[in-house]
PDB file with one MODEL, atoms N, CA, C and O in Angstrom:
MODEL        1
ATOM      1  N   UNK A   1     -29.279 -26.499 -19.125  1.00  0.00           N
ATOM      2  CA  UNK A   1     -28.963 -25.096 -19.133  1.00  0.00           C
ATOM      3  C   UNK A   1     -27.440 -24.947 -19.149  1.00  0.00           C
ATOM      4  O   UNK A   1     -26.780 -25.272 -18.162  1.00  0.00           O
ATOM      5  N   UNK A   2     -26.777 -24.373 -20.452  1.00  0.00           N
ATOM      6  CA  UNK A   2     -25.624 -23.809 -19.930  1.00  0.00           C
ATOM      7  C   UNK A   2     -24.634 -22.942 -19.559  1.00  0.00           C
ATOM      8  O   UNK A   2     -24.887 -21.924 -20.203  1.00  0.00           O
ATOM      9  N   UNK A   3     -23.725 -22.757 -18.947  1.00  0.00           N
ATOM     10  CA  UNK A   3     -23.277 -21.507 -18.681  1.00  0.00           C
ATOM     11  C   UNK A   3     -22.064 -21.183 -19.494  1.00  0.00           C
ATOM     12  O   UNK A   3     -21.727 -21.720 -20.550  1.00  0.00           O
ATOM     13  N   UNK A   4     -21.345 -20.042 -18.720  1.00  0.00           N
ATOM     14  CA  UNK A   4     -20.132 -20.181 -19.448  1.00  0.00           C
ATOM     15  C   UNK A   4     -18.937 -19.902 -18.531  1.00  0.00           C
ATOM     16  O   UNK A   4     -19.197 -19.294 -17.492  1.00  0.00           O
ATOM     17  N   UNK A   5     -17.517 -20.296 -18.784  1.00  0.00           N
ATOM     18  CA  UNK A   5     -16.904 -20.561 -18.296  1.00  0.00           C
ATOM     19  C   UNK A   5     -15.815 -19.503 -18.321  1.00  0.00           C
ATOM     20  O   UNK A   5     -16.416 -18.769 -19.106  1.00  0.00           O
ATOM     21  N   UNK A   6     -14.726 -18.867 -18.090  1.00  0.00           N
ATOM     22  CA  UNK A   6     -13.983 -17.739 -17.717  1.00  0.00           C
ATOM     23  C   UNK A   6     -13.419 -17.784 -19.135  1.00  0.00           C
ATOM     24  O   UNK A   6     -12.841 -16.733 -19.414  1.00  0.00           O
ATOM     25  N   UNK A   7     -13.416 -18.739 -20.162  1.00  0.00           N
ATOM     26  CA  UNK A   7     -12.647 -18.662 -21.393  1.00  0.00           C
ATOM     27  C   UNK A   7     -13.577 -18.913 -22.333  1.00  0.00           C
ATOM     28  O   UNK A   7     -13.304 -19.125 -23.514  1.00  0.00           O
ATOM     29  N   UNK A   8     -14.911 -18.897 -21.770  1.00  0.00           N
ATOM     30  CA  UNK A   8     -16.208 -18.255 -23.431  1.00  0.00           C
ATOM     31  C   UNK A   8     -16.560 -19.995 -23.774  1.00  0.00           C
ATOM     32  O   UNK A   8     -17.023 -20.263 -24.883  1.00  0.00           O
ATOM     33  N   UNK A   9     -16.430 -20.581 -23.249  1.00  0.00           N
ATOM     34  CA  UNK A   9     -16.620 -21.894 -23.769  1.00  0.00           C
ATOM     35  C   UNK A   9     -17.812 -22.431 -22.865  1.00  0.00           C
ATOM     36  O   UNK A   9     -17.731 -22.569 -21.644  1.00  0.00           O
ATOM     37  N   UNK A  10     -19.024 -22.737 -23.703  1.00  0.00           N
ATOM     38  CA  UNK A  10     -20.028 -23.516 -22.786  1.00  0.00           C
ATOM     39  C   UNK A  10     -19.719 -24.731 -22.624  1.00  0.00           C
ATOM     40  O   UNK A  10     -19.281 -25.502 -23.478  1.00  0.00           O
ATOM     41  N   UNK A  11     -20.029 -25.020 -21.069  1.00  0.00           N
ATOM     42  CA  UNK A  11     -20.233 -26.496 -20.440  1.00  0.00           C
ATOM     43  C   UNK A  11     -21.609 -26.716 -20.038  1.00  0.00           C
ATOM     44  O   UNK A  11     -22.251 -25.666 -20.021  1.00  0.00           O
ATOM     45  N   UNK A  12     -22.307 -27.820 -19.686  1.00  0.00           N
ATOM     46  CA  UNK A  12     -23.647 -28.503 -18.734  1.00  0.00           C
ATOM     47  C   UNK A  12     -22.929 -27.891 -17.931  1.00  0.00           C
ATOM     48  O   UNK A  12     -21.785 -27.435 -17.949  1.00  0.00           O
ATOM     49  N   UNK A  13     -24.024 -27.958 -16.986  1.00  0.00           N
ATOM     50  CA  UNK A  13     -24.286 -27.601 -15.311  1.00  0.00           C
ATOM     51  C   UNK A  13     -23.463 -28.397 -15.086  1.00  0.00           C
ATOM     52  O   UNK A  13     -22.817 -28.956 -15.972  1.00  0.00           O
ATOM     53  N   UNK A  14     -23.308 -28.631 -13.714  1.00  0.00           N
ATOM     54  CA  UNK A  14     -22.810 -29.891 -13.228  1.00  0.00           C
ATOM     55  C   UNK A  14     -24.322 -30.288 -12.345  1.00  0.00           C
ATOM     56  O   UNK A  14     -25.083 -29.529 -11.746  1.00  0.00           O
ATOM     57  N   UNK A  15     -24.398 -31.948 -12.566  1.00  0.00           N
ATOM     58  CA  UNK A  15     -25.779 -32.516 -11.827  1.00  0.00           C
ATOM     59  C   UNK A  15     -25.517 -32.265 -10.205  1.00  0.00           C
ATOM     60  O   UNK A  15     -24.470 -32.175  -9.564  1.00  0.00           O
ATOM     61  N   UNK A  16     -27.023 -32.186  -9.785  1.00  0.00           N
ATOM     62  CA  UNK A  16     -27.312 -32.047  -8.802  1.00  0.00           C
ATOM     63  C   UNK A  16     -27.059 -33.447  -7.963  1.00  0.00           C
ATOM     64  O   UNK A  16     -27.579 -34.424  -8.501  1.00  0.00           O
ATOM     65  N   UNK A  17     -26.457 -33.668  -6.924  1.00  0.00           N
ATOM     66  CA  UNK A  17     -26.326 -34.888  -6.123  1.00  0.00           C
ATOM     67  C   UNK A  17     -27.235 -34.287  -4.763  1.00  0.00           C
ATOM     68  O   UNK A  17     -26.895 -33.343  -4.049  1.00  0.00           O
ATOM     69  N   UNK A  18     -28.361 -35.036  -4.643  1.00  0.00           N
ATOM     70  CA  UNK A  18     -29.317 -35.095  -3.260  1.00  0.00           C
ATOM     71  C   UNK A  18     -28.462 -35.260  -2.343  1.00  0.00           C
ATOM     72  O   UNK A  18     -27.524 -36.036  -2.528  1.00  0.00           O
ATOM     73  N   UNK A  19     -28.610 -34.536  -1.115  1.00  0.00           N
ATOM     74  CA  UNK A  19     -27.972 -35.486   0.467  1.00  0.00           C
ATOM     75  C   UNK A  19     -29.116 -35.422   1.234  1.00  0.00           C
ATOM     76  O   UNK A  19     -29.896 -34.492   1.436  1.00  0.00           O
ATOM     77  N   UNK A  20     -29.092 -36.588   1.637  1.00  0.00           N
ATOM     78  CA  UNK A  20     -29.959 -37.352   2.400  1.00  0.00           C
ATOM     79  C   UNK A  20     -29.592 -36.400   4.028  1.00  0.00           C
ATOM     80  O   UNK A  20     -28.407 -36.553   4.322  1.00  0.00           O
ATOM     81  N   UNK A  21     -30.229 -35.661   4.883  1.00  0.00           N
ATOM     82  CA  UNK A  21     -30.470 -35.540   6.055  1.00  0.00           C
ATOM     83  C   UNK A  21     -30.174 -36.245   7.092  1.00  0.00           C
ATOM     84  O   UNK A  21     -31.362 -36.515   7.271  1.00  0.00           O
ATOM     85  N   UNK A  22     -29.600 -36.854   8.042  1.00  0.00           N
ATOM     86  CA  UNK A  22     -29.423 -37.621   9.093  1.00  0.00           C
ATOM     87  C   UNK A  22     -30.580 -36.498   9.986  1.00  0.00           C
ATOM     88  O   UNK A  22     -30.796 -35.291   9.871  1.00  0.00           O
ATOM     89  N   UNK A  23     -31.134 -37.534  10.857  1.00  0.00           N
ATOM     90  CA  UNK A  23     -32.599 -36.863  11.662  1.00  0.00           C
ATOM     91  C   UNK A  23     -31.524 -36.251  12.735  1.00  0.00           C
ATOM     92  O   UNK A  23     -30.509 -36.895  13.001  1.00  0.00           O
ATOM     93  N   UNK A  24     -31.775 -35.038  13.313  1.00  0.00           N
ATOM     94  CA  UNK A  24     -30.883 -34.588  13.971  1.00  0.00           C
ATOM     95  C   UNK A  24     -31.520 -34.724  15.654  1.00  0.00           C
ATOM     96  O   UNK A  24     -32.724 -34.975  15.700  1.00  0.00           O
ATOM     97  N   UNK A  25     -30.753 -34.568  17.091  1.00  0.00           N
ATOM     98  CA  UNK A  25     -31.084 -34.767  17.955  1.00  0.00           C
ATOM     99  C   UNK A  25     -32.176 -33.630  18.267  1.00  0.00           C
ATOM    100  O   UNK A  25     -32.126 -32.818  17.344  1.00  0.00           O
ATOM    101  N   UNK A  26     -33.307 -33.200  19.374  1.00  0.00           N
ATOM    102  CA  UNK A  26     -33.793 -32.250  19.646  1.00  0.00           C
ATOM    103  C   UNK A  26     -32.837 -31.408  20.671  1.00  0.00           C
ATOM    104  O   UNK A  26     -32.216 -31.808  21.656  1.00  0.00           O
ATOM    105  N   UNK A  27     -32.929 -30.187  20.137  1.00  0.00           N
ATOM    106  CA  UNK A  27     -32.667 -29.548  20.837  1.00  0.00           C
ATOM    107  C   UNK A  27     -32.573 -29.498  22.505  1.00  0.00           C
ATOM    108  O   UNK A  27     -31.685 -28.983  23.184  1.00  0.00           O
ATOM    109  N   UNK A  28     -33.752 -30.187  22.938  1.00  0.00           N
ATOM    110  CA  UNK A  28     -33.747 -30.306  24.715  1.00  0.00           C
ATOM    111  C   UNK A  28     -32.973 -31.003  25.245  1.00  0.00           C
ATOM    112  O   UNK A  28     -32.354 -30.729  26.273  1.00  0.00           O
ATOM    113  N   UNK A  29     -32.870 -32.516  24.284  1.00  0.00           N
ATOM    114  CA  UNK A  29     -32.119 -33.206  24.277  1.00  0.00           C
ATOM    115  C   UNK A  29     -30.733 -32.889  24.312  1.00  0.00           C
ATOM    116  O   UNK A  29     -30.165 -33.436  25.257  1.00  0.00           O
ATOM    117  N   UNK A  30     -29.861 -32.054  23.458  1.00  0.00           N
ATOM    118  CA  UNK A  30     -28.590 -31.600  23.362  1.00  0.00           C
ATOM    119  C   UNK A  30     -28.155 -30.590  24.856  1.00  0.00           C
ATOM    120  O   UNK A  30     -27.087 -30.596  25.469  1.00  0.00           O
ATOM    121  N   UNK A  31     -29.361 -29.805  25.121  1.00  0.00           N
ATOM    122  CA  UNK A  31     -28.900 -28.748  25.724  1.00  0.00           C
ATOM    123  C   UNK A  31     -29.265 -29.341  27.391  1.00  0.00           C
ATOM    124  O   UNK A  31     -29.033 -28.787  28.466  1.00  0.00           O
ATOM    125  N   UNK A  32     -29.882 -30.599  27.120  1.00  0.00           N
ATOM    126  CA  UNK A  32     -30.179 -31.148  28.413  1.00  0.00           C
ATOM    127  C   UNK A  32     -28.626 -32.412  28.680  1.00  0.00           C
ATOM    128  O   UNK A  32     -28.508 -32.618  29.888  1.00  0.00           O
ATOM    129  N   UNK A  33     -28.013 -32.857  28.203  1.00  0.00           N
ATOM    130  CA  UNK A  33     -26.471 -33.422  27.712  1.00  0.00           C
ATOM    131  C   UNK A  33     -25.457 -32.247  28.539  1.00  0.00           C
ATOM    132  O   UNK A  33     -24.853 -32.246  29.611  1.00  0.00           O
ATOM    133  N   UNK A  34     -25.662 -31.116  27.233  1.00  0.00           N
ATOM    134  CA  UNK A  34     -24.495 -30.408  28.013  1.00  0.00           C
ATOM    135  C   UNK A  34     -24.547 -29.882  29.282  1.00  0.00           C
ATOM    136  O   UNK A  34     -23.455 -29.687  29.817  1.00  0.00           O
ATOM    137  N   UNK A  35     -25.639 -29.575  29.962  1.00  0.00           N
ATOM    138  CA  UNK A  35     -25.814 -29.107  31.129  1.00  0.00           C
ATOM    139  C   UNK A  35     -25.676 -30.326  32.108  1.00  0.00           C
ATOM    140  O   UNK A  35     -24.995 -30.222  33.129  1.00  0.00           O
ATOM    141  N   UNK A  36     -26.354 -31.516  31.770  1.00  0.00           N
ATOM    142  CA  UNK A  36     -25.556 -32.490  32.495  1.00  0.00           C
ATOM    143  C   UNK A  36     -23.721 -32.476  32.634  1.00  0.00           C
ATOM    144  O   UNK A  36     -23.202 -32.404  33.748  1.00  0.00           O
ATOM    145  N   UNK A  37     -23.144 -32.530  31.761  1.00  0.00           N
ATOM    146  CA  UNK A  37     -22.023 -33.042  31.268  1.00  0.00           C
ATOM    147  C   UNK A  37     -20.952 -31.747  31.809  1.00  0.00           C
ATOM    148  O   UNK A  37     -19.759 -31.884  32.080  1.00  0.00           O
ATOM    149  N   UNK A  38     -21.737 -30.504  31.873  1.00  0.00           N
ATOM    150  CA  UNK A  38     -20.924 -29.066  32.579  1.00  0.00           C
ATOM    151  C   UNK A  38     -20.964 -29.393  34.448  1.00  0.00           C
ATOM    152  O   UNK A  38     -20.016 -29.077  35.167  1.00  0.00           O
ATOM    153  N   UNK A  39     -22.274 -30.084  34.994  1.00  0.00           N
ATOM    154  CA  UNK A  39     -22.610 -30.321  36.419  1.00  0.00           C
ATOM    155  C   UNK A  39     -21.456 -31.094  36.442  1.00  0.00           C
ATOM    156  O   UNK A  39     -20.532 -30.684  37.145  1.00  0.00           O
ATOM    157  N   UNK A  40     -21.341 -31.935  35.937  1.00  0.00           N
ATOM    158  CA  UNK A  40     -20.673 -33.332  36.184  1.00  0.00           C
ATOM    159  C   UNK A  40     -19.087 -32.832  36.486  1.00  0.00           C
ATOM    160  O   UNK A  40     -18.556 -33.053  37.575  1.00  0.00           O
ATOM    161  N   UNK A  41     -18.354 -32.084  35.313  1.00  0.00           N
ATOM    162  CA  UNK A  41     -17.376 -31.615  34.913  1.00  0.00           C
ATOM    163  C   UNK A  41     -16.834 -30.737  36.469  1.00  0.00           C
ATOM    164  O   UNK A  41     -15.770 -30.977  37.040  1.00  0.00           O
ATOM    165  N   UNK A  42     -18.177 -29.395  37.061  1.00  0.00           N
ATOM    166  CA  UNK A  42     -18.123 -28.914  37.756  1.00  0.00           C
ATOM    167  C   UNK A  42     -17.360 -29.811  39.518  1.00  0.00           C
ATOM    168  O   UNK A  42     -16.501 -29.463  40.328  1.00  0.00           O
ATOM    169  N   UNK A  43     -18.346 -31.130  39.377  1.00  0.00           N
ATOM    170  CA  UNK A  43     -18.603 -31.866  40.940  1.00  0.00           C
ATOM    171  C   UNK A  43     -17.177 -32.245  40.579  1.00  0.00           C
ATOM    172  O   UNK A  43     -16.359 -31.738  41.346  1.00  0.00           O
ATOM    173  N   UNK A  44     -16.691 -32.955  39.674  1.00  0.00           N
ATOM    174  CA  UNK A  44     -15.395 -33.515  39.597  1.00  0.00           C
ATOM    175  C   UNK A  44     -14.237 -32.392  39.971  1.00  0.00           C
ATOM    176  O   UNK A  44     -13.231 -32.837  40.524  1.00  0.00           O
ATOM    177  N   UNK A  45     -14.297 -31.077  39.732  1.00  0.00           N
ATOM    178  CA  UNK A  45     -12.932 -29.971  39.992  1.00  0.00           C
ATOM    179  C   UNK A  45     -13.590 -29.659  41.596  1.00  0.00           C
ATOM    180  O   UNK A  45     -12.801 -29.390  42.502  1.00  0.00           O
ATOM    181  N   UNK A  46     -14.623 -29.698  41.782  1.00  0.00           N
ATOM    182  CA  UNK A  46     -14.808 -29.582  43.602  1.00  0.00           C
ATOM    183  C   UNK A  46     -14.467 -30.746  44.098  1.00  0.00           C
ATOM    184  O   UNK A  46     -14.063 -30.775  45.261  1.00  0.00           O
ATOM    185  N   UNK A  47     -14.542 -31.797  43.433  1.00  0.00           N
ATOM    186  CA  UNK A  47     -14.157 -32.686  44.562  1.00  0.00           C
ATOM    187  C   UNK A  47     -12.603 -33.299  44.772  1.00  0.00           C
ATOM    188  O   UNK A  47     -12.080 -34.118  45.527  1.00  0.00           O
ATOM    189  N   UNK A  48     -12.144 -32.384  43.608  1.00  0.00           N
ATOM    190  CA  UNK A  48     -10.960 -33.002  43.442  1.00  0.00           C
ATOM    191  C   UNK A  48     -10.107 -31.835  44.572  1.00  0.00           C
ATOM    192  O   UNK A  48      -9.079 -32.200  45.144  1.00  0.00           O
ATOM    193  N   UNK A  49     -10.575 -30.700  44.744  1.00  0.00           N
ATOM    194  CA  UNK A  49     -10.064 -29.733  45.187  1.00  0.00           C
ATOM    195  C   UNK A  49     -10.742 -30.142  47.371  1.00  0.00           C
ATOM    196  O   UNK A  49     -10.329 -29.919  48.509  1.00  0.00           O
ATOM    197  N   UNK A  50     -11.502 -30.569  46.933  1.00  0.00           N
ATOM    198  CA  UNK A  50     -11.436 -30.900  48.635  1.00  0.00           C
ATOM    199  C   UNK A  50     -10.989 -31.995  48.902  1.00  0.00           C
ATOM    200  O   UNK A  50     -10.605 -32.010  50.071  1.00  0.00           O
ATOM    201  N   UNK A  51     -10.774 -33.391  48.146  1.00  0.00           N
ATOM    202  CA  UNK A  51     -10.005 -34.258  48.413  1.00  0.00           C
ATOM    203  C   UNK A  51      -8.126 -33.641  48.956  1.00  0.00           C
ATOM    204  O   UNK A  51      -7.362 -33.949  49.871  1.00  0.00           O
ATOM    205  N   UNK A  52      -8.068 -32.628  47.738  1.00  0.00           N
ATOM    206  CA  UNK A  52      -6.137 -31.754  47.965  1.00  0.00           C
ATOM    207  C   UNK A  52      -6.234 -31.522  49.599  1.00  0.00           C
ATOM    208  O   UNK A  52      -5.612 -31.888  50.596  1.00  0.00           O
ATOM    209  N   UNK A  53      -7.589 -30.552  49.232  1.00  0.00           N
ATOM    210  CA  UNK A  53      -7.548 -29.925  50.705  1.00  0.00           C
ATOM    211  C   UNK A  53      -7.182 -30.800  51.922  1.00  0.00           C
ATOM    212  O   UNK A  53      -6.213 -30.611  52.657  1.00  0.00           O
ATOM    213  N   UNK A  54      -7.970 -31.648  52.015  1.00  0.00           N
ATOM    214  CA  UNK A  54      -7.728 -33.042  53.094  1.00  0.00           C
ATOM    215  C   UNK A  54      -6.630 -33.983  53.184  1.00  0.00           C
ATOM    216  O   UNK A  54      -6.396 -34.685  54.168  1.00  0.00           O
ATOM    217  N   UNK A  55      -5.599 -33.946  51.497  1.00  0.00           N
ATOM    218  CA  UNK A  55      -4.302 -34.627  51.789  1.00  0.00           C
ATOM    219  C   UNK A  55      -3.718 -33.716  52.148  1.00  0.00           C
ATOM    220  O   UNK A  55      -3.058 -33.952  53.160  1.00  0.00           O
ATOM    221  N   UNK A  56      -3.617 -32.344  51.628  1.00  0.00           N
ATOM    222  CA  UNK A  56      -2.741 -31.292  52.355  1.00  0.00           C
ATOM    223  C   UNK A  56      -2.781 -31.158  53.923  1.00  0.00           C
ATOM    224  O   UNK A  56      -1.730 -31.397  54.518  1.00  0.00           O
ATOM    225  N   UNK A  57      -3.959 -30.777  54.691  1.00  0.00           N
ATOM    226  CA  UNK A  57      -4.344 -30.842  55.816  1.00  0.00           C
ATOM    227  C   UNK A  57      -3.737 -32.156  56.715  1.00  0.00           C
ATOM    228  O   UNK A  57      -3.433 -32.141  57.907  1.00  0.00           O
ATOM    229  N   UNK A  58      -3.673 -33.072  55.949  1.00  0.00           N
ATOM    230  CA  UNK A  58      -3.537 -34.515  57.073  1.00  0.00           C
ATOM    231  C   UNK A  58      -1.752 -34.515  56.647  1.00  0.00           C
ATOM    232  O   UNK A  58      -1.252 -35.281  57.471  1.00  0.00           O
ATOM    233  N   UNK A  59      -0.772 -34.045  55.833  1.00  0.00           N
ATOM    234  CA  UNK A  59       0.090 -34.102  55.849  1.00  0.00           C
ATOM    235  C   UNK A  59       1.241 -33.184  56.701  1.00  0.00           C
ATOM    236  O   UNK A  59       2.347 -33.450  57.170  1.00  0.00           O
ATOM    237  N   UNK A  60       0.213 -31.701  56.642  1.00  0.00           N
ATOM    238  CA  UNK A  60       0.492 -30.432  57.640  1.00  0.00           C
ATOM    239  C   UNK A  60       0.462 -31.186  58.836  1.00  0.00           C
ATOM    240  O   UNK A  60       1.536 -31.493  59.353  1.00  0.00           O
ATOM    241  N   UNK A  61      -1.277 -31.746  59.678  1.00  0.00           N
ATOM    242  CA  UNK A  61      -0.946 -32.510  60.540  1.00  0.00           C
ATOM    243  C   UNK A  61       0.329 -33.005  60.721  1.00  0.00           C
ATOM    244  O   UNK A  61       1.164 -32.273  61.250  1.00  0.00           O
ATOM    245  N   UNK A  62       0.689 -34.370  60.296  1.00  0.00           N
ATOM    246  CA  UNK A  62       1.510 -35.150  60.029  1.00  0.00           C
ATOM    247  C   UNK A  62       2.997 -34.576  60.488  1.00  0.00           C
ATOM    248  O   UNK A  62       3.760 -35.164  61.254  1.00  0.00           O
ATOM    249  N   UNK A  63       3.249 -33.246  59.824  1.00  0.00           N
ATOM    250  CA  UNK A  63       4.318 -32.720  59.681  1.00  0.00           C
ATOM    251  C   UNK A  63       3.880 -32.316  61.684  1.00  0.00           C
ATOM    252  O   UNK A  63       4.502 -32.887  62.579  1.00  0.00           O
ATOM    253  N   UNK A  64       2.871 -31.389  61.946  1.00  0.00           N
ATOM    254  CA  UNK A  64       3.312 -30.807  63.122  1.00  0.00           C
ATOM    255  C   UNK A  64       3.137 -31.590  64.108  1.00  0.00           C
ATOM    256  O   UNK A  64       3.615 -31.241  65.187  1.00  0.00           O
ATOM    257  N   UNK A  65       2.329 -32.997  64.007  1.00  0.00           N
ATOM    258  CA  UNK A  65       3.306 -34.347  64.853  1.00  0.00           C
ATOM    259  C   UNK A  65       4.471 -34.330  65.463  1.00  0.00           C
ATOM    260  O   UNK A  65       4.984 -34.210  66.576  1.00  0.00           O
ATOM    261  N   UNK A  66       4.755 -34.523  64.146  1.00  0.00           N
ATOM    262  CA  UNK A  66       6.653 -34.687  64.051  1.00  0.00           C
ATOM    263  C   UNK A  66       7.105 -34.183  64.739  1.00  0.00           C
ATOM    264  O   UNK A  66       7.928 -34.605  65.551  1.00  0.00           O
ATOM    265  N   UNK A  67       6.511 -32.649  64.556  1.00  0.00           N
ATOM    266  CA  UNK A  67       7.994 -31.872  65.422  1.00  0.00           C
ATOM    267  C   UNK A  67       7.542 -32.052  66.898  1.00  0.00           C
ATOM    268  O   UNK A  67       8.236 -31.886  67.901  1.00  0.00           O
ATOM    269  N   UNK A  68       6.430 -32.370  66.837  1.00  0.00           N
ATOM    270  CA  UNK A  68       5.850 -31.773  68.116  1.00  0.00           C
ATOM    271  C   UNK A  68       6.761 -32.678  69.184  1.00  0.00           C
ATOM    272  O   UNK A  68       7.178 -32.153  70.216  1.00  0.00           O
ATOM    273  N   UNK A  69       7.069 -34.226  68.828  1.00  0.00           N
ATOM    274  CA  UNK A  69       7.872 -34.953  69.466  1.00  0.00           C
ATOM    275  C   UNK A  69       9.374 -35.040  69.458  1.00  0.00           C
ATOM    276  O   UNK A  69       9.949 -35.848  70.187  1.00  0.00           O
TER     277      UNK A  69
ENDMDL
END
């Protein structure tokens, strides 16, 4: 079949090239990942934030030691 081109001149189609599909993950699967991977993300900024808490705290200590002597 051919068409035509912006200057009146017929060309062929251009052939069709197949793509092959890669099988994709299921859905439960993906959305069961990210919800892991958001928990995970979550425990790591809490724990990083009560670890601060506890060097801050033991350094305040630390500090009102000091003066205290």
């Amino acid at each position: 079949m051919d068409h035509f081109t912006p200057f009146g001149a017929r060309v062929e189609a251009p052939p069709v090239i197949p793509v092959e599909l890669r099988p994709r993950a299921p859905f439960w699967l993906v959305a069961l990942v990210c919800s892991i991977s958001w928990a995970l993300a979550l425990l790591s900024l809490l724990a990083a934030g009560v670890s601060t808490y506890y060097g801050i705290s033991h350094v305040d200590q630390r500090i009102a030691w000091a003066e205290r002597v």
